[in-house]
C-alpha positions as a Markdown table, in Angstrom:
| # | Residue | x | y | z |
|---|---|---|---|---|
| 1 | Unk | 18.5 | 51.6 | -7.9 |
| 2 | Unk | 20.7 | 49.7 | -10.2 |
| 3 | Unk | 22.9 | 51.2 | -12.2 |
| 4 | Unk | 22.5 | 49.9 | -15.9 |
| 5 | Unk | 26.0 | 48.7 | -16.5 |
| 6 | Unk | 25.4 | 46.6 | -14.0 |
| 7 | Unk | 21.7 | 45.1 | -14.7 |
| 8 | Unk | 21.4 | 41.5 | -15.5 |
| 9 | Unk | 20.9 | 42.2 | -19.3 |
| 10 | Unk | 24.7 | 43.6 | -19.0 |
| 11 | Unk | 25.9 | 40.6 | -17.4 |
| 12 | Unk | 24.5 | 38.4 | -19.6 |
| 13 | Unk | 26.1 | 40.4 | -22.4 |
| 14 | Unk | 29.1 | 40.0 | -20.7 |
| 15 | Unk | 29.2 | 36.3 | -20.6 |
| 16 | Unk | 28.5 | 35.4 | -24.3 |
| 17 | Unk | 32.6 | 35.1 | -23.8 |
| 18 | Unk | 35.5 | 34.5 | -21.3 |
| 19 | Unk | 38.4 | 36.6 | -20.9 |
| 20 | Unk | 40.4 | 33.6 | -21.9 |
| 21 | Unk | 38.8 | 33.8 | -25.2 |
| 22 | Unk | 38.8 | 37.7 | -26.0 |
| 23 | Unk | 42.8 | 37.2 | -25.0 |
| 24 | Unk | 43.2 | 35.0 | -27.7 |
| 25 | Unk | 40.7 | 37.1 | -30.4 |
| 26 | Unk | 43.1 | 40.1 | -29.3 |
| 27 | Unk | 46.2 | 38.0 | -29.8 |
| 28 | Unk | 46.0 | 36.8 | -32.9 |
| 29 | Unk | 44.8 | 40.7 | -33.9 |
| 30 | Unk | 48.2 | 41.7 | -32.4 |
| 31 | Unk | 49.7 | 39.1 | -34.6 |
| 32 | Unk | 48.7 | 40.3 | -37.8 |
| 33 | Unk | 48.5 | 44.1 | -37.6 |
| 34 | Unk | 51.4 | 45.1 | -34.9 |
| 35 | Unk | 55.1 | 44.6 | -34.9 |
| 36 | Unk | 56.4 | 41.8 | -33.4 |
| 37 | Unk | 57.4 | 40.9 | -29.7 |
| 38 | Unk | 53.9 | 42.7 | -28.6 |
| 39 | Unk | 51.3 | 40.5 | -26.9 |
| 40 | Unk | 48.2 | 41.5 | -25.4 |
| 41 | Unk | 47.7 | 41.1 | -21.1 |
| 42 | Unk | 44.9 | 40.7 | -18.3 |
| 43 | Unk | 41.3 | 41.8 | -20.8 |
| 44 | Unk | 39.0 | 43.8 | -18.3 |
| 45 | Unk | 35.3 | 43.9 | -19.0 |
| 46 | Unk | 33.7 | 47.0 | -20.0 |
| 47 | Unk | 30.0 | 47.8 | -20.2 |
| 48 | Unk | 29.2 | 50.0 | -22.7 |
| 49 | Unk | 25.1 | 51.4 | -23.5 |
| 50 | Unk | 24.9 | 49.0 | -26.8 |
| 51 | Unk | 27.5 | 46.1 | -25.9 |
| 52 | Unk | 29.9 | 44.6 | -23.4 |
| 53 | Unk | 34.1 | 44.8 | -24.7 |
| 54 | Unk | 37.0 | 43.2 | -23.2 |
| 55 | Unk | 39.8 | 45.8 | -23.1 |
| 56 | Unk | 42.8 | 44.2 | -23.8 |
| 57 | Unk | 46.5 | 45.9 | -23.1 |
| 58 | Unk | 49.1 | 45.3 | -25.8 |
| 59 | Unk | 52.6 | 45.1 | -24.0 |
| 60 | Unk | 55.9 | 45.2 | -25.3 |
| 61 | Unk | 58.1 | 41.9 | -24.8 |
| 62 | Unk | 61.2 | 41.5 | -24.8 |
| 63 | Unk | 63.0 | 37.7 | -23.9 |
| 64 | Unk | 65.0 | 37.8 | -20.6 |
| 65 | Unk | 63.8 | 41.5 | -19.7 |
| 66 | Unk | 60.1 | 40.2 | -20.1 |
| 67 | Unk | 57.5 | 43.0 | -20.2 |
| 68 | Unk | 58.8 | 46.1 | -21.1 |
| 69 | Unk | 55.6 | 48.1 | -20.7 |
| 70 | Unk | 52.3 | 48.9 | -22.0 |
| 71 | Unk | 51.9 | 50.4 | -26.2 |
| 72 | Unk | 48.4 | 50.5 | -26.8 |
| 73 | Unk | 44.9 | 48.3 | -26.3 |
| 74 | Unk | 42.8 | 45.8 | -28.5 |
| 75 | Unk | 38.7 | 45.9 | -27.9 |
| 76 | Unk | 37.1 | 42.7 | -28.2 |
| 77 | Unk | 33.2 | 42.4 | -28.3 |
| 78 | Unk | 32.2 | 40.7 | -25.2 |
| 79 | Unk | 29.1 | 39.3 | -27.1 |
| 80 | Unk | 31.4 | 37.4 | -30.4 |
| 81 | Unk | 34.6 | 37.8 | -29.6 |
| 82 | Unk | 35.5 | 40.1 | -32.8 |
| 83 | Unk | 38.1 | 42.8 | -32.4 |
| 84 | Unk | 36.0 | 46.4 | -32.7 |
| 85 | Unk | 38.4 | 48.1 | -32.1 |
| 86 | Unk | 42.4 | 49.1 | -31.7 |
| 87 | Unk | 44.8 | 51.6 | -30.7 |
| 88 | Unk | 46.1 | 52.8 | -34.5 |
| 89 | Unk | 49.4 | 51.0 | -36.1 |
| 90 | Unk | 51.1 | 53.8 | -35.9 |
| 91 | Unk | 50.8 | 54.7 | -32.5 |
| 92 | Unk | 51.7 | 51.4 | -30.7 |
| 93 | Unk | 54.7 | 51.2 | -33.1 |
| 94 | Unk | 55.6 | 54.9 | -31.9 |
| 95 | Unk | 55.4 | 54.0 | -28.7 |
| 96 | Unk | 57.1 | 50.8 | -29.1 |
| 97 | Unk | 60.3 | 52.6 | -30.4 |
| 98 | Unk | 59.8 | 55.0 | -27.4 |
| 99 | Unk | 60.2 | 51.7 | -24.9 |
| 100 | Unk | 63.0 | 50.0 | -26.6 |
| 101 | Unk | 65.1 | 53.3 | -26.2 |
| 102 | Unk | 64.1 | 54.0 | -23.2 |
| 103 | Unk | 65.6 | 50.9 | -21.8 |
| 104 | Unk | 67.5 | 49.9 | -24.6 |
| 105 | Unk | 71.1 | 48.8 | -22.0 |
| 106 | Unk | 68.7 | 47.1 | -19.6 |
| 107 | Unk | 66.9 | 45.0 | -22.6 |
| 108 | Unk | 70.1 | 43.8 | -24.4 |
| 109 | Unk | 71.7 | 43.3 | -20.8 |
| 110 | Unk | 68.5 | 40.5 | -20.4 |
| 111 | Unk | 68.9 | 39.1 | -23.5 |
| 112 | Unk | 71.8 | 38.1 | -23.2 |
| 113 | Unk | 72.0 | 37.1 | -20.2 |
| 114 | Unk | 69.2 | 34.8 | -21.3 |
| 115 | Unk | 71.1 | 33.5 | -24.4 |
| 116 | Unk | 74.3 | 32.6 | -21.7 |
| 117 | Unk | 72.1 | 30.8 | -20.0 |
């Protein structure tokens, strides 16, 4: 038997989009609402009972050191590509702050070596 995640209504669902396109929904949420040097990564589909969302990680950035690590997640609906959801503001900032000081030395050590260069 089928599971129903997986019946063809789901993956039709699914396809109203491509990931390309639930990165750049997610993206331009991260612009507006987060801090800046976040971006969001690889979107995995999810199949939910009532719609399909692309889960989209929000990474930390930083230039020279690259990604830092991982702050929080962006939902995109599979079927329109609108953002339904979001790890709160104050949490990925939070945990932002937590990645800088983690590896604060190794961060500015990148930059600037990047700026030497």
């Amino acid at each position: 038997m089928t599971p129903p995640e997986a019946s063809s209504g789901a993956l039709e669902r699914s396809r109203a989009i491509a990931a390309e396109k639930a990165l750049q929904s997610a993206n331009e949420f991260i612009l507006f609402h987060y801090a800046t040097g976040l971006m969001g990564t690889v979107p995995r589909l999810v199949s939910m009972a009532d719609r399909d969302v692309w889960v989209v990680p929000v990474v930390l950035t930083s230039p020279g050191f690259g990604t830092v690590g991982e702050v929080g997640m962006v939902a995109v609906d599979a079927g329109d590509g609108k953002v339904v959801g979001s790890t709160p503001r104050s949490e990925v900032i939070a945990a932002q702050r937590r990645l800088r000081e983690k590896n604060l030395d190794a961060i500015e050590a990148a930059f600037l070596r990047a700026r030497e260069a």
